[in-house]
Structures are given as structure tokens and as C-alpha cells.
C-alpha positions in Angstrom: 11.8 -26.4 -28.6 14.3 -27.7 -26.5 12.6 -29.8 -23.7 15.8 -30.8 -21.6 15.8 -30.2 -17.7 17.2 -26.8 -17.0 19.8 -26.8 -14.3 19.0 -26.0 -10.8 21.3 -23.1 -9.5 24.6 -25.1 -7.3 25.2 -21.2 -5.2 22.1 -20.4 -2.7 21.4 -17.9 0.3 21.0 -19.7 3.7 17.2 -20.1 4.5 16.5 -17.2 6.6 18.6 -14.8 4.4 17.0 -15.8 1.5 13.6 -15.3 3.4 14.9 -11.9 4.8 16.2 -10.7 1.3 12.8 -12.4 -0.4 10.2 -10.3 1.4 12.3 -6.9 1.1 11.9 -7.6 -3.0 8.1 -8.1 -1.4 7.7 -4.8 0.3 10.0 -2.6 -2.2 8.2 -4.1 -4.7 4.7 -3.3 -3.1 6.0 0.4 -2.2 7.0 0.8 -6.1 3.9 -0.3 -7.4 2.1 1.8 -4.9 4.2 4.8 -6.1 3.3 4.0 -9.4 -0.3 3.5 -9.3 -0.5 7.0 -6.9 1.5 9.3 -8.5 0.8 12.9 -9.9 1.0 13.4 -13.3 3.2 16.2 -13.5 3.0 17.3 -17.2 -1.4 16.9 -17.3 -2.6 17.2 -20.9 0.7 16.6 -22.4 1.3 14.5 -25.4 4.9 12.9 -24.8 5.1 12.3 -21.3 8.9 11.4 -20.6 10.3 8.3 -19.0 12.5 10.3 -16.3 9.2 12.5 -15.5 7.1 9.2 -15.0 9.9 7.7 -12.9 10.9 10.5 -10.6 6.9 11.0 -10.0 6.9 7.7 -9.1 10.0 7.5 -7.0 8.0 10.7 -5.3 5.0 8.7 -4.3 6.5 5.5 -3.3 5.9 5.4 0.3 3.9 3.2 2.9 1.8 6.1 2.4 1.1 5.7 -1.6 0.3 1.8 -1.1 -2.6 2.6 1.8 -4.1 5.4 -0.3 -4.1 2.5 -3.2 -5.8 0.3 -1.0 -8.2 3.1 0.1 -9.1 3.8 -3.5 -12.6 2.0 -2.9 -13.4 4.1 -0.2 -14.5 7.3 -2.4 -16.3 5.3 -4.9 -18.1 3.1 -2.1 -19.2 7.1 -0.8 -20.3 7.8 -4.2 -22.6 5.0 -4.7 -24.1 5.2 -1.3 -24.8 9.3 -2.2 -26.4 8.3 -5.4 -28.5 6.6 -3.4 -29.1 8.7 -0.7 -29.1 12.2 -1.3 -29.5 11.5 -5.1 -26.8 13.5 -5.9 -27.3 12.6 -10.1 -29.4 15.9 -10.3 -29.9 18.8 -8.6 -33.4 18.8 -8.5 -34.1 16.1 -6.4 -30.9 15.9 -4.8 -31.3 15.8 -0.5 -28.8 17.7 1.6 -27.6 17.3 5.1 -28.2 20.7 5.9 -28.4 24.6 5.1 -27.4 27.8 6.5 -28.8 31.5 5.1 -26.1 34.7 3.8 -27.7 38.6 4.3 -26.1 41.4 3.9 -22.9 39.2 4.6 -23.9 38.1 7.7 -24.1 33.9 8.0 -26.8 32.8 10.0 -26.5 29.2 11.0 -23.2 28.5 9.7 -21.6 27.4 13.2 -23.6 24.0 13.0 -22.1 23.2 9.2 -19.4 20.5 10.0 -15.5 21.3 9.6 -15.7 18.4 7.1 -14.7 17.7 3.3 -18.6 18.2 1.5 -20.2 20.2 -1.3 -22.4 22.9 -0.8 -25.0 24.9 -3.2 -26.4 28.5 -2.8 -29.4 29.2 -3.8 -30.4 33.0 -4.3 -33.5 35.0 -3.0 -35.7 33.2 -6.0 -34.5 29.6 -4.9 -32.4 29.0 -7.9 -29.2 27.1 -7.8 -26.4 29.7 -8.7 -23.5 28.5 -7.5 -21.1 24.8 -6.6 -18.7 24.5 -4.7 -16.5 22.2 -2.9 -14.1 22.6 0.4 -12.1 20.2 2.3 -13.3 22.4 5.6 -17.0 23.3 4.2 -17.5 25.5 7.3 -13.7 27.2 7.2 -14.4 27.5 3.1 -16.7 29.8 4.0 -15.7 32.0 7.0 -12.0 32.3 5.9 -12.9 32.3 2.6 -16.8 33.5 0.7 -17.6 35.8 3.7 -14.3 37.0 4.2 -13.3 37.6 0.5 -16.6 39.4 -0.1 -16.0 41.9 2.6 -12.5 42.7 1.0 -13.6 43.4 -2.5 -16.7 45.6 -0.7 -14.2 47.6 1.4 -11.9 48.1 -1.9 -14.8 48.8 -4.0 -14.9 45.6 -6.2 -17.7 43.3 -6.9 -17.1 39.6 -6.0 -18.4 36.7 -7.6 -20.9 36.2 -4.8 -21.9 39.8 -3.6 -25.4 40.0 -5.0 -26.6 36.4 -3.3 -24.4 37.6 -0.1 -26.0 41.0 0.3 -29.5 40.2 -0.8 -30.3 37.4 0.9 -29.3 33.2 0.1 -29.7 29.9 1.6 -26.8 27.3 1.1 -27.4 23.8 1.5 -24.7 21.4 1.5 -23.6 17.2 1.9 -20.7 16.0 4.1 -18.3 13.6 2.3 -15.7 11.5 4.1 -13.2 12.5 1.5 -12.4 15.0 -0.6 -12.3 13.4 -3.9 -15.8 12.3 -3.5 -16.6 15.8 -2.9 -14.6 17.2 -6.5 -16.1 14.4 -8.1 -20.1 15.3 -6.8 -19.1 19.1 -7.1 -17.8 18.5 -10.9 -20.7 16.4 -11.8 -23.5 19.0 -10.4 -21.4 22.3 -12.3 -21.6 19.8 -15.6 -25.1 19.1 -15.3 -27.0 22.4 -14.2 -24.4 24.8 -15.0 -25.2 27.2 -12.7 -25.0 31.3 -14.0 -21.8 31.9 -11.5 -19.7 29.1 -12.1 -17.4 30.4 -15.0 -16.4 26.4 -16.0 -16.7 23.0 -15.8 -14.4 21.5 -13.6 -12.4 18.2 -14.0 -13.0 18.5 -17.6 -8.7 18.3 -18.2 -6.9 15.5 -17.4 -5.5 16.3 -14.2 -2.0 16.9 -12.6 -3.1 15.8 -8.4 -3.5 12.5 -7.9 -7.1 13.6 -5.7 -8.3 15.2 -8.8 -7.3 12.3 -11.0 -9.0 9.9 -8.8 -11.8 12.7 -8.4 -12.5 13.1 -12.4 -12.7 9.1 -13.1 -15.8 9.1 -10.5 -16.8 12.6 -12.3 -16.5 10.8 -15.8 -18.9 7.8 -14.4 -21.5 9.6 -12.8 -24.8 10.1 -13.8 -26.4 6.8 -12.1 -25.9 4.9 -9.4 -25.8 1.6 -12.5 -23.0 3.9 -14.0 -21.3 4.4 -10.5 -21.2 0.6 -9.9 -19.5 -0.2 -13.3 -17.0 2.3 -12.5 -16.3 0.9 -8.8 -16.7 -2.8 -11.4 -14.0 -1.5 -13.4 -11.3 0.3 -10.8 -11.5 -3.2 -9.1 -10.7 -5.2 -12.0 -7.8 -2.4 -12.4 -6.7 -3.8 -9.2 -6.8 -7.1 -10.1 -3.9 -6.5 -12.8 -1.7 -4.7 -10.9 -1.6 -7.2 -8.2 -1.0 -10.1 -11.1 1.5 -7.7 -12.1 2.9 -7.1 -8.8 3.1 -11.0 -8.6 5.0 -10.9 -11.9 7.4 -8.4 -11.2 8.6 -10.2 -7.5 8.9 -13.1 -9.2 11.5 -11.9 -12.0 13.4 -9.8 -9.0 14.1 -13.0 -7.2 14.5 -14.9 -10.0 17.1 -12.2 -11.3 18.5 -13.0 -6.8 18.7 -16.7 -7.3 20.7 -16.2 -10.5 23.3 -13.2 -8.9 23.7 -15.6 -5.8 25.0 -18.3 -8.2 27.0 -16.3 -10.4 28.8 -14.6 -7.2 29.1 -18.1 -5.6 31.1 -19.5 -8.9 28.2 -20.9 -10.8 29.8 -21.7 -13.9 26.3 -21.9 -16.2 26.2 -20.5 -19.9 23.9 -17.6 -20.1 21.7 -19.5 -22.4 20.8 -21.6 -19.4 20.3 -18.7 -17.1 17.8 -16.9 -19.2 15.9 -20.2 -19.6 15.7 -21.2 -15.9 14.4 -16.9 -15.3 11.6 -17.5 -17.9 10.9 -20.7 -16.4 10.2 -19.3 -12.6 8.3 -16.6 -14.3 6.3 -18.8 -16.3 5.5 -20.8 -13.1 3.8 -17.4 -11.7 2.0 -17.2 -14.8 0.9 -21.3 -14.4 0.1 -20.7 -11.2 -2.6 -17.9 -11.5 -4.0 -20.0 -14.5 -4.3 -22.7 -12.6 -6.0 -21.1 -9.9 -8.0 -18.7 -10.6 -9.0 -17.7 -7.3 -6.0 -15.9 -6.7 -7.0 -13.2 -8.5 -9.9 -12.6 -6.3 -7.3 -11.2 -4.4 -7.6 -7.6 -5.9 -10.9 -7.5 -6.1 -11.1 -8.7 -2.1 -8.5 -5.9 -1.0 -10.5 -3.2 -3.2 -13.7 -4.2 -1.9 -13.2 -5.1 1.9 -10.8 -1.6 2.1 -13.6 -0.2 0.7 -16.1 -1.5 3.0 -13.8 -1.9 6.4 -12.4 1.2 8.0 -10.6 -1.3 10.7 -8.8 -2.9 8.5 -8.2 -0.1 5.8 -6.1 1.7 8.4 -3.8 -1.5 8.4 -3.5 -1.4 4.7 -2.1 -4.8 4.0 -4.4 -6.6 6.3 -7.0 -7.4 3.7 -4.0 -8.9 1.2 -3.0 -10.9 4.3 -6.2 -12.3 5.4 -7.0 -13.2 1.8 -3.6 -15.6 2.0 -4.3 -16.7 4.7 -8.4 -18.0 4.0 -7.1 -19.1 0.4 -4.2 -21.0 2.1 -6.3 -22.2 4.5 -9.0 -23.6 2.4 -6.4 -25.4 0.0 -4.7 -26.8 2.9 -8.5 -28.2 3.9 -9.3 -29.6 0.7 -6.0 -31.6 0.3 -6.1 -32.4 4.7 -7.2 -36.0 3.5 -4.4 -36.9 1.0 -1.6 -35.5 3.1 0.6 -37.6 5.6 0.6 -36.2 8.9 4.4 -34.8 8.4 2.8 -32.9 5.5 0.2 -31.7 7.2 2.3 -30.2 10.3 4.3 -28.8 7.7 1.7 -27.3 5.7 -0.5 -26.0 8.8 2.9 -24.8 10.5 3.6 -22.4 7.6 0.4 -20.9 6.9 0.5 -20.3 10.8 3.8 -18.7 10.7 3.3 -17.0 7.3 0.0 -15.2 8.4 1.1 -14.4 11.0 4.5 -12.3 10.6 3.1 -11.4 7.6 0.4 -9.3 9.8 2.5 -8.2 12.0 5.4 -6.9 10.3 3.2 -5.4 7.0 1.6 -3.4 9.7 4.9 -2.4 11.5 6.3 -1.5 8.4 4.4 2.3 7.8 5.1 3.0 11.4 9.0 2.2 10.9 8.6 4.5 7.9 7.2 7.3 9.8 9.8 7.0 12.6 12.6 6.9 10.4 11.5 10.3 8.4 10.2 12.1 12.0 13.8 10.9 13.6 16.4 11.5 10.1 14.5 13.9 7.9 17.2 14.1 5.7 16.9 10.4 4.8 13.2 10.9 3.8 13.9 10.1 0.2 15.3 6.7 1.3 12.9 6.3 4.3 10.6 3.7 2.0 13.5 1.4 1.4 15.2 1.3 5.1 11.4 0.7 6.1 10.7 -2.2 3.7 14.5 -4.0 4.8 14.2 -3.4 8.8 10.4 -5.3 8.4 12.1 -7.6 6.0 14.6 -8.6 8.4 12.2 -8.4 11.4 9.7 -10.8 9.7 13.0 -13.3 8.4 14.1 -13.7 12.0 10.5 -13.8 13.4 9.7 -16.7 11.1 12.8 -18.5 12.0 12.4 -18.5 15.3 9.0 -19.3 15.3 9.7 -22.4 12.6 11.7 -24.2 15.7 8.2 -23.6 17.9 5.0 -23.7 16.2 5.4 -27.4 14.3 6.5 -28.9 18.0 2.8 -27.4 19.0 1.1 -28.5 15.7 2.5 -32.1 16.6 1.0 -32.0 19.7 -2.5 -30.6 19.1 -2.1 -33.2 15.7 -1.1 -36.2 18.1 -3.7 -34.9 20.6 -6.6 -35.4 17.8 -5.5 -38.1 16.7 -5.4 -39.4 20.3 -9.1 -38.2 20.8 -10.1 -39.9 17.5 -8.6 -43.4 18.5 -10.2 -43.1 22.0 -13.3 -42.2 20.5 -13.2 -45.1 17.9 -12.6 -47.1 20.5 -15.5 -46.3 23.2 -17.5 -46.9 19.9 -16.0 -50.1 19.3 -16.7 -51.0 23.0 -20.2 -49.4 23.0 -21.0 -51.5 19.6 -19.7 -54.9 21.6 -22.0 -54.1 24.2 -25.0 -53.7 22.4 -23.9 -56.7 20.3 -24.1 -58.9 23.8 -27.1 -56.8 24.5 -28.8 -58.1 21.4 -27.5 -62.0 22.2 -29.2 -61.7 25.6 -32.2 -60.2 24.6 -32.5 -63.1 22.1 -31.1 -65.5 24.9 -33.8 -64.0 27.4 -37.0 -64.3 24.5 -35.3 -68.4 23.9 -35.5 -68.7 27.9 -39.4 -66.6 28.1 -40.6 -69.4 24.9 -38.8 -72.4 27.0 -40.9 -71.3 30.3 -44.5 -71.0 27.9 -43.7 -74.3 26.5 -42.9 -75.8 29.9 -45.6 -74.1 31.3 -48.0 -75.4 28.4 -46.7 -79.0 28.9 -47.3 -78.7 32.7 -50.7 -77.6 31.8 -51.0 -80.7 29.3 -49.6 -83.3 32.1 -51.6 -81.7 35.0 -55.0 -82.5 32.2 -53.4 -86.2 31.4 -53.0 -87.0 34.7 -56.5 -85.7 35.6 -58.0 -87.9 32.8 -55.6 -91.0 33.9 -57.3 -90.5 37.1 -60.7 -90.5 36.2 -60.2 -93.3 34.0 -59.0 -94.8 37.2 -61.5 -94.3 39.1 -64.4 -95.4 36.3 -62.1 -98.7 36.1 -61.8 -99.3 40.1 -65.7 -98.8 40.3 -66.3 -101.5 37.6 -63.6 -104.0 39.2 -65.7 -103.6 43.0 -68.9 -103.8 41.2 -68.0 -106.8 40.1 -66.8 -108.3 42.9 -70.0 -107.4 44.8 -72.0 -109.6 42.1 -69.4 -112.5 42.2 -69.8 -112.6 45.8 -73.6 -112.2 46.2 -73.8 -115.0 43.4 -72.0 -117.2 45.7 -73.8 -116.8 48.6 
């Protein structure tokens, strides 16, 4: 293998257009994959599904729309598990509803209390045996525009309908609210499977399916049975996530790759092909390195799956949990390597993940309302809508971060300069506070040298006062002798 440098391209964009034209790839790029990932499938069941089917189904989803029902995708499995555990929604026959509502001779008694939810609901005939499943985005609407209302036609015309005997003779139905209604399909699918009630005529979901709901609906269907089973499913549509983002990161990469090489090639670049295809694989091999590398970074699918899932704040801005991951991975990288980096790096490096995060944020979450505006105010550019979205928040978030590279490093600077300020000041007051506990220490030994000087002085005192008292005596003994004496001498003469 050749290991000579490859060329650098001589023919570039200007910074902020190559931003500007770099996050559009971004956010067309996100929309496609979006599309992708939420599409119908037109032609269910069918063994040679076309190219020009797959890609005008996908075209069809791709919308700001497509990528937040992605995102949401944890939602319904999230329900799922917490029903399992519950309402125990695995069998009927311990299974706990939210509520019921009794059917006699037509008549609904109760049913103004049922919720104008998405939910399941059971009916149980005058012997208390499960008969019939059913699901409704509107539980309560599914059954006064709909049971009630059909039964009274077919009566009136002399027909029987599925539910007359339980509707004339007396029932109860019970049902459980959902938040959505795949996780209703999917509890109403797996119930009709598992107690195959007498009125159901078939087992639904059993297909693959054409809706996207449904699809969605019969892959929690296909995994229920236990709340273990329910978790390895929720396990493995995360991991799912986790490749398309890699792939997501793979395909941006070759689009601007692909840029870099058409700015060249319209700017003169004279390079063989040869060299070109080399320096593309090289920037997409980089990607690659990079995820290898780190590893973390593919926490990012299972972080968007889980806190979308988990959040209902940040699932209505769908790219926030995408964002925020960037932003605490870039963050904690930029803290590890804080010690190693000069202070112009660090300005730099705290500057764009301030500036990055940020407009990232902002424009990802303008970008669905642009969208709906542009479709509510052209409808006939609704096709296009996705695209004029994803270059107007492009363009907004090139300028944004332009502008705000002039601003934010002069503040970074300052708070930077200001710490390190602080920090000097701080080492020195310690400095200062050590030197006077050093002198401290020197008079405290100064002052003990001074309190021994005065005990020995004090102890010769003592010692001179007893000298001198002894001299004294001995003084006194030795006068006494010297007069005694001199009384003899002089009595002797006399």
C-alpha cells in the first residue's frame, strides 16, 4: 500500500460558508435518515420490494416530523414496560384495568367517565368471560360513534352485529389508557393472540405491516409476553439506534467529503482522480477512527433513545437530547485534557463548545417550526418544505456562530484571566499567610529562648541571694571569733 501524504485540497469555501453549507448536509442528512427509518412500507408482505418504491416512501416521510417520531420511538416501548408492570397486561387473567363501563339493551352506562384517549378495552359478557379486544385511538368515541352506534344500525335493518348478543343482554367493558396508539395495537394484538377471544375473527399484527404505527406496534407485539422480553426489545431498538446514528455520522462525512472535493475541482484544482478518491476514503476513514477510538460516542443513540423515552420536555424538542449529549461529551473531554492545554487552547476549545451547543440548540429547535411555517404559508412547496427548512436553519446557525466567534472568546479571556487573577492572589495571601506563621513560629521559639533566659536568671538570682546569705554568716561567725579574741588579749594584759 502506498503510504505517501495525500494532497490537501488548494480550492476551499470561506469559513462561515463552509459552516453554513456543512450543517445543511447536517440537517438534510438527519431529515433523510429520519425519512428512512419512518417510512411506510408500501408493498407489506412483498418479496421484491423496488428501489424507486423504497425511495419515494422515504422521500414521503422525510420531514422534521419523521426525525421527532424517530426520536420518540422509546416512548411506546417505555409505556409498554411500565404496563407489564402495572396492569400486567402479559395475560388477561390477572391483568388490572383503569376502569369499566356496563352495555344493556344498547344503552352504555358509565361510558361518559371513559377518557377520549388512545387505550384498549375488553368486554366481558353476562358470564364474565372475555369475548372481545379492541383498540381505539378515542376509546370513548370508538364506542359511541362506533359499537353503540353500529349495533343500532344493523338492529334497525334487521342484521346481527358482531356485538349484539353482549350489547342487548347485558356486558361490562373494562379498559387501560395508553399515551399512544401503538402501545395500544401492540397490548390489543398481544391479548387477541394469547386468549383468543370467541368474537375476534383474527389475530392482529400477525402480517408485516404497511403503517409505520402498526410496524412499530407489531415489533412490541412480537416481544411481548414478559416484562424481561419487553426490556430486550426496548435493549435491542436502542442498539438499532445506535447504528443509524454511526451511520448518520458516516454518511455526513462522505457528503462533505464529496463538498471539499467539488469546491476544488470548480476552483481549478488540478488533482488526478486517483488522489481524490484516496483523500474521500481518508476523511471517511477518520469518522470510522474516530468512533473506534472513542467509544463513548456511541452512547449517543442509546442517550437520545432513552432520555426521549424518559423526558417529555425534551422529546418535544427532538434534537435536544443529541445536543446535550455533545455538549457533556465535549465538555468532559475538554476537562480531562484542561491541564495539558495552553491557555489560547483552552479559550479556543471552551469558546467552541460554547458556541457549538449553543446554536446547535437553538437553530435544531427552530428548524421544525420553519418547516411548519413554510408548508402553512406555500402549501404548494410542501414537498420541498424539509430542504428550504434544513438551509434557512443552516444559514441561521452559520451566521449565529460567526458572529458570536468575534464575542464569546473576548469573554472566555476575561473570565480565564479573571481565574487566573483569583488563583495568583490567592497563592499569594497563602504565601503571605505561610510567612507569617513562619515569623509566628521564630517568635514563639524567640519568646520560649527569652521565658528559659528569665528561669535561669531567676535560678542564679536565687543561687547568689543563698551565696551571699552564707558569705554573710560566715562573716558574722568570723567577726565574732576576731572580737572574742580581742577581749582575751586585752583582759590578759590587764
Amino acid at each position: 500500500m502506498n503510504d505517501s501524504p495525500i494532497p490537501n485540497t488548494t480550492h476551499t469555501l470561506s469559513p462561515l460558508s463552509n459552516a453554513i453549507v456543512d450543517k445543511a448536509i447536517d440537517n438534510v442528512t438527519r431529515k433523510l435518515v429520519g425519512g428512512a427509518r419512518n417510512k411506510n412500507n408500501s408493498l407489506p408482505n412483498s418479496h421484491k420490494a423496488t428501489i424507486s418504491t423504497s425511495i419515494s416512501d422515504t422521500l414521503n416521510a422525510t420531514s422534521s416530523d419523521s426525525v421527532m417520531a424517530v426520536a420518540n420511538r422509546g416512548v411506546a416501548w417505555k409505556e409498554m414496560i411500565a404496563k407489564s408492570l402495572s396492569h400486567g397486561i402479559s395475560s388477561l387473567s390477572d391483568m388490572q384495568f383503569d376502569g369499566q363501563f356496563t352495555v344493556k339493551n344498547g344503552i352504555a352506562e358509565g361510558l361518559h367517565q371513559v377518557p377520549a384517549t388512545p387505550g384498549v378495552y375488553v368486554v366481558y359478557d353476562k358470564n364474565n368471560s372475555a369475548v372481545y379486544v379492541g383498540d381505539s385511538n378515542n376509546i370513548r368515541r370508538r364506542w359511541h360513534a362506533g359499537h353503540l352506534n353500529e349495533n343500532k344500525q344493523k338492529l334497525d335493518s334487521g342484521e346481527q352485529y358482531k356485538l349484539s348478543d353482549q350489547l342487548t343482554e347485558g356486558c361490562t367493558v373494562k379498559f387501560i389508557s395508553c399515551e399512544s396508539k401503538e402501545t395500544a395495537a401492540a397490548i390489543e394484538a398481544h391479548l387477541i393472540k394469547e386468549a383468543a377471544p370467541e368474537v375476534n375473527a383474527r389475530e392482529e399484527l400477525l402480517q408485516e405491516q404497511g403503517t409505520r404505527s402498526n410496524i412499530e406496534a407489531k415489533k412490541m407485539k412480537d416481544a411481548s409476553g414478559s416484562t424481561a422480553s419487553l426490556a430486550a426489545g426496548a435493549a435491542k431498538e436502542a442498539a438499532s439506534n445506535v447504528g443509524w446514528s454511526v451511520l448518520e455520522s458516516l454518511i455526513t462525512a462522505c457528503l462533505k467529503a464529496l463538498k471539499d472535493e467539488l469546491v476544488d475541482i470548480v476552483g481549478g484544482g488540478e488533482d488526478k482522480l486517483k488522489i481524490r478518491i484516496k483523500r474521500l476514503f481518508s476523511k471517511i476513514w477518520h469518522v470510522i477512527e474516530n468512533i473506534v477510538k472513542h467509544p463513548g460516542t456511541l452512547l449517543k443513540g442509546i442517550f437520545e433513545f432513552i432520555v426521549n423515552a424518559f423526558a417529555s420536555a425534551i422529546r418535544k424538542v427532538y434534537q435536544l437530547a443529541r445536543n446535550i449529549f455533545d455538549l457533556g461529551y465535549a465538555a468532559w473531554q475538554l476537562y480531562k485534557g484542561a491541564k495539558t492545554l495552553s491557555k489560547a487552547e483552552l479559550i479556543q476549545k471552551i469558546s467552541e463548545t460554547i458556541i457549538t451547543s449553543g446554536c446547535l440548540v437553538i437553530w435544531d429547535a427552530l428548524d421544525p417550526i420553519i418547516e411548519a411555517n413554510l408548508i402553512a404559508l406555500f402549501p404548494a412547496i410542501t414537498p420541498f418544505a424539509p430542504y428550504l427548512a434544513a438551509t434557512i436553519a443552516a444559514i441561521g446557525f452559520g451566521i449565529s456562530s460567526h458572529y458570536l466567534s468575534g464575542v464569546v472568546p473576548l469573554i472566555v479571556e476575561k473570565i480565564i484571566d479573571f481565574k487566573f487573577t483569583a488563583q495568583l492572589s490567592y497563592q499569594q495571601q497563602v504565601s503571605a499567610c505561610e510567612q507569617l506563621v513562619s515569623n509566628a513560629e521564630k517568635s514563639m521559639v524567640l519568646v520560649n529562648g527569652l521565658e528559659e533566659y528569665l528561669q535561669s536568671s531567676k535560678e542564679l538570682i536565687v543561687d547568689l541571694k543563698a551565696q551571699t546569705a552564707t558569705l554573710k554568716q560566715h562573716q558574722a561567725i568570723s567577726a565574732f571569733s576576731i572580737e572574742d579574741r580581742l577581749n582575751s588579749i586585752t583582759l590578759g594584759t590587764k
